[in-house]
N, C-alpha and C positions, 0 to 999 in steps of 0.2 A: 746364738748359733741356731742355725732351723736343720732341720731334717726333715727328709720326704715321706711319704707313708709307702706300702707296699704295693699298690696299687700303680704309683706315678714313678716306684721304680723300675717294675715288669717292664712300663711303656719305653722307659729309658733304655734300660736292657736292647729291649725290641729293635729302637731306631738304630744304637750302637753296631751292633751286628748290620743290620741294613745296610747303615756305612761301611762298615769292613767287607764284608761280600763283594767282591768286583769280579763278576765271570770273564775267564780267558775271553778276548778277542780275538774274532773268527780270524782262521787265517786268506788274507788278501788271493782277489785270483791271479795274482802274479806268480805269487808264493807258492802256490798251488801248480799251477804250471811250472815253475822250475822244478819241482821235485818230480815231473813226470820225463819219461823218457820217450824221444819221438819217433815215432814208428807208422806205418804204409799200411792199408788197410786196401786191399783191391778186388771188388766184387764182381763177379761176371753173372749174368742169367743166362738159362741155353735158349736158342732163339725159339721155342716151341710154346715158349710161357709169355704169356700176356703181360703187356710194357709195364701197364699201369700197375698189374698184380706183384710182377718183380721188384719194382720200386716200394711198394705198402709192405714189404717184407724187409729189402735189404738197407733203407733209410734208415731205420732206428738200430739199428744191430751196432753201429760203432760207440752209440751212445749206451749202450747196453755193455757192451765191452769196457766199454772204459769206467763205468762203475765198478768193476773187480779186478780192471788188473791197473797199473801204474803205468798208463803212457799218454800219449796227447798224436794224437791222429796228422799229420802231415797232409798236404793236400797232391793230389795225384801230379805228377811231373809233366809237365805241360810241353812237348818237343814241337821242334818249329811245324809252322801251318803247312798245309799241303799248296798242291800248284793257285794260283790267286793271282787271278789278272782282272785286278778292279780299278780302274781308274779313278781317278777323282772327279769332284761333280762336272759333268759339261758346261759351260757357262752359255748362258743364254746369249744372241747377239744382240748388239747394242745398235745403234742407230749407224752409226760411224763403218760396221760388220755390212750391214744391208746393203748400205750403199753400194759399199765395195762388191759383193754380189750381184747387184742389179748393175753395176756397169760392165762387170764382165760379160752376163746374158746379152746385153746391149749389144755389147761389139762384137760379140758373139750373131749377131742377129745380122751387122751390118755387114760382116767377113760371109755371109750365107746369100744377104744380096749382092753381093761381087759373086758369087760362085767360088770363094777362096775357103772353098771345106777342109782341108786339112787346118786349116787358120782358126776356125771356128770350132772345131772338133777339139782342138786344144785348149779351147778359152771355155768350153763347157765344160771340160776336164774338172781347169781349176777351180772354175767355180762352182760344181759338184764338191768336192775336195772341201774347199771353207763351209759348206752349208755342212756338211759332216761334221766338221770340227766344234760346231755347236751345237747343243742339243734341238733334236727337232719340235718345233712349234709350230703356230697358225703360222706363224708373219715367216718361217721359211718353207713350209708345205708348198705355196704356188711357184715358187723361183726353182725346185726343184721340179716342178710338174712343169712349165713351162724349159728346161734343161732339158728332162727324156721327151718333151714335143719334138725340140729341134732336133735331139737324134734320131728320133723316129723319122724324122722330114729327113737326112741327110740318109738314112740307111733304104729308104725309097729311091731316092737320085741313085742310090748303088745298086739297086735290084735287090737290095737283101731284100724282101715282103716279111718273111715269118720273125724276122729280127725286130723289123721294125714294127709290127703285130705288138709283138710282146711289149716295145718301150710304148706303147700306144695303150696296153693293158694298164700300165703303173701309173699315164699322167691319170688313165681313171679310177685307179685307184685311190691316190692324194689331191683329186679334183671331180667325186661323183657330181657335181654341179654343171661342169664343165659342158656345150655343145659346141663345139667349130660351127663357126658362119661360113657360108656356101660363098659368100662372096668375099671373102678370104683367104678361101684355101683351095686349092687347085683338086677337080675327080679324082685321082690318084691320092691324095690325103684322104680324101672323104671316104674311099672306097676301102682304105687301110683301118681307117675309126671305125667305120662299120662291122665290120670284120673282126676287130678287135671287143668291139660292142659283144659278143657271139663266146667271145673266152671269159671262164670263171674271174673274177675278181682275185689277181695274185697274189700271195703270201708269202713273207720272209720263208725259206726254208733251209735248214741247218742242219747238219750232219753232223752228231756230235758222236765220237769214240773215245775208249778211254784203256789204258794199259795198267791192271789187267781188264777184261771187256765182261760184262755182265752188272757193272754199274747201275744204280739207279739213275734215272735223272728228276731232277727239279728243276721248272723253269717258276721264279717267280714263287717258291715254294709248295709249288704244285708239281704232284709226279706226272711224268709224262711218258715211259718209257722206261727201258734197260739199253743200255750200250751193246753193240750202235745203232744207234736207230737217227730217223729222220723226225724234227721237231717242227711245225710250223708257228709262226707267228704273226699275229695282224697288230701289236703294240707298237706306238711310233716309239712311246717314250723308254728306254735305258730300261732293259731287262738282266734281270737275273738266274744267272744259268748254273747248276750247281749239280757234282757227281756225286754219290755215295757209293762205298763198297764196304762190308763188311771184311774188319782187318785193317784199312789202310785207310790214310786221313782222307777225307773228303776236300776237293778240287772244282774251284768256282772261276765264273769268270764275267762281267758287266758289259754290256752292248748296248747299242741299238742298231736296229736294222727299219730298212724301206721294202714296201711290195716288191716282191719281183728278188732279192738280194738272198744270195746262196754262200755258204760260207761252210766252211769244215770246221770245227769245233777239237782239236786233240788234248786228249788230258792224262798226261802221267802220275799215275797216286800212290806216294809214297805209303810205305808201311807203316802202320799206329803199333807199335810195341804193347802197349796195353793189350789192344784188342788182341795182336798177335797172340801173345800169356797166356790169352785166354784161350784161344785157340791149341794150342799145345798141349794144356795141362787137359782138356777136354778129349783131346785124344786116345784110343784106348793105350796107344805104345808108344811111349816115352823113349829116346834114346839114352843110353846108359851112362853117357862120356859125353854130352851136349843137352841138347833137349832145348829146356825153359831158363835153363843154370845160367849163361850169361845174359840172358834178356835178363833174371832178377836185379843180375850185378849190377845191372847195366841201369836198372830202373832205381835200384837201393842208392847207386852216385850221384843221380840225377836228384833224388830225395834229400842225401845228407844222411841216412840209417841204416843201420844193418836190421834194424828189423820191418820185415813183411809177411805179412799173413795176405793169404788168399781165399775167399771164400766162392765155392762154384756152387751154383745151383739151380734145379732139373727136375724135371717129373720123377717120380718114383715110376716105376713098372706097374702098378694100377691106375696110377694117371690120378689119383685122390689127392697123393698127398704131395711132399715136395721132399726131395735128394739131397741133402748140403753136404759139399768134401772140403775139408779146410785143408789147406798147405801154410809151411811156414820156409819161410827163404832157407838156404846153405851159401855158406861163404867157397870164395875159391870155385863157381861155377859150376856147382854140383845145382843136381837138380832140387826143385824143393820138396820138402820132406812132407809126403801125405800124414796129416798129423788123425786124423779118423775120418767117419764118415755116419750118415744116419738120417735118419727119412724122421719126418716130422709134418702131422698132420694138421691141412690148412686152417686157417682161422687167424684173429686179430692178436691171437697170443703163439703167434709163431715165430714173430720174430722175438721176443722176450724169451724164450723157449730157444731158438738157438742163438743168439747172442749169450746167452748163463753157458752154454754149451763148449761156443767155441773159445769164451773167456776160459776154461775150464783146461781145456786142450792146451792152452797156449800157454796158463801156469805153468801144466806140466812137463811144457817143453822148454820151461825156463825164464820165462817172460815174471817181468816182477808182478808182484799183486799188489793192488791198492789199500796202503796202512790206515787205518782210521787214526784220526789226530786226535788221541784222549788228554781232558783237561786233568790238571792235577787234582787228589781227592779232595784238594781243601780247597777246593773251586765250586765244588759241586751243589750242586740246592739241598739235595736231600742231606748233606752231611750239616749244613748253617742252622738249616731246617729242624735237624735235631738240638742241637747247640741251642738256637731261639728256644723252641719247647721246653730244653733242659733248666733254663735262665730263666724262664717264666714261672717253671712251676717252682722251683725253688724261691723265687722270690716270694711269691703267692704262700707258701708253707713260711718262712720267714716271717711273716708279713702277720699270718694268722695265729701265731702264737703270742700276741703281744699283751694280751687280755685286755682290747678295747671296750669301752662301755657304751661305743656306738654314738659319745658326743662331739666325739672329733668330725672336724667341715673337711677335713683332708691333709690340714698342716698342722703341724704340732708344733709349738714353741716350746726352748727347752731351755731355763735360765740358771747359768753355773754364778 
């Protein structure tokens, strides 16, 4: 029979325990998220504070939140878009497209030598019409510039001059290359070109309104204006024209337009509930029996929770530092409950500073807190940690009482 020495049994001791030790396994983020409860977090800035600055503040605040209380942030309710007249892409014309345009001009050209204008007037119509229908390019820029020639020629046989001026302005606008030869065109053209040679190079122009009026505009993502105003444009290709109002969804709409082309623009924008919330609760006077109360309900169904918190925030009265008022929803269309309020000076620890705040608030209005998940004690390191030491050192005292004389190599043989 062999037996170990004290030494090779501490190590044994050692590893045994290592083996037994198995620390709890972290719990999964599944896990983690079902035990939270889901809840509306809706932050507004007042418009006086800096985009970039309100954002470096109220970005981290949900994540802040949710470190001490138990819930999982829902994503804001999304209600249908505002007014949106975007077509789909234009398609380019194809071979088979041109032609069909180029015979219309044609016959258009030979109903002009008969003198049969009402004939002609209608074949430039349509073939104006299809050149629309796809998007403008090189290869249809001259079929439409040769189009406003011939109604410029047909509004001279009528006497119109300043009519046909103007369609004489557009073929030089989509043909600045362009010179009429003298000995193709009768002094009465020539004297009209010239003339028209004399007026500014014309511009889409667009009248865009919007209900209610005070709108921003973007054309193209560039501001151009407040509603109503008058927009020019010199792009052949498919613009983007886009309203904004504070409070109510934003309302677009996809074009293009030729020199010379006038158009009224109207745009009805519906209400953004969000922003409206915000509007409300920023108000000094609340009404007592309606108010913001069913805009919450209204927002809390559209979520899926009864819980919402609001956070507003605004300059303080010296203008240093920043205002935060937290609200929390009421059920049954009551207004929401100002749960406190408190000025907190700027810096990069402001928002960690109200985020511990408004988590604070929001316990104390009942909102659960975040349980920490403690492992069991005999999970822990320091408790094995002790156990290993305890095993060792006893071993080690076992071990030294044996009264070796220092010839043993480590194993002893022991024969019964």
């Amino acid at each position: 029979m062999r037996s170990t020495s004290s030494r090779r049994s501490a190590v044994a001791l050692l590893l045994c325990g290592s083996l037994l030790w198995r620390p709890a396994p972290p719990a999964s983020a599944e896990e983690v998220a079902s035990t939270r409860e889901p809840a509306l977090l809706l932050k507004f800035a007042a418009p006086d504070l800096d985009d970039r600055s309100a954002r470096r503040l109220l970005d981290p605040i949900p994540a802040v939140i949710a470190e001490k209380l138990r819930v999982r942030w829902l994503p804001v309710p999304v209600e249908p878009s505002g007014e949106k007249t975007v077509p789909g892409e234009l398609p380019v014309p194809d071979d088979a497209a041109l032609r069909r345009i180029a015979g219309k001009v044609s016959r258009a050209s030979e109903r002009m030598d008969k003198v049969e204008t009402a004939a002609a007037s209608l074949l430039l119509d349509d073939a104006e019409a299809e050149c629309r229908s796809y998007r403008f390019t090189e290869a249809t820029r001259p079929f439409l510039a040769e189009i406003f020639l011939r109604r410029g020629i047909l509004r001279l046989w009528e006497g119109k001059t300043s009519d046909a001026e103007a369609l004489l302005s557009r073929v030089r606008a989509l043909r600045p290359e362009f010179t009429p030869d003298p000995a193709l065109f009768p002094p009465q053209f020539l004297s009209g070109w010239e003339a028209a040679r004399r007026h500014a190079v014309p511009e889409a122009e667009l009248l865009v309104e919007s209900l209610p009026s005070g709108a921003e505009i973007f054309v193209d993502g560039e501001r151009r204006g407040i509603t109503p105003s008058r927009i020019r444009s010199k792009n052949y290709a498919p613009v983007r024209i886009r309203v904004s109002h504070p409070g109510y969804k934003d309302a677009e709409t996809t074009g293009q337009w030729l020199p010379g082309d006038t158009e009224i623009l109207r745009f009805s924008l519906p209400g953004d509930r969000v922003a409206r919330l915000g509007e409300l609760l920023a108000a000094e006077e609340r009404a007592a029996d309606g108010g913001a109360g069913p805009l919450v309900d209204e927002l809390a169904a559209a979520a899926g929770t009864a819980r919402i918190a609001v956070l507003m925030l605004e300059k303080d009265r010296s203008g240093e530092g920043l205002h935060v008022r937290l609200y929390a929803g009421r059920p049954s269309g009551r207004n929401p409950a100002l749960l406190g309020e408190k000025t907190f000076p700027g810096g990069k620890k402001s928002a960690e500073m109200t985020g511990k705040w408004a988590a604070d608030a929001l316990a104390t209005d009942g909102w659960p807190k975040a349980e920490r998940l403690e492992r069991p004690w005999y999970h822990s390191a320091w408790f094995w940690a002790v156990v290993l030491s305890a095993g060792v050192a006893a071993a080690l005292g076992a071990g030294g009482g044996g009264g070796s004389d220092g010839a043993s190599g480590g194993t002893v043989a022991v024969n019964f």
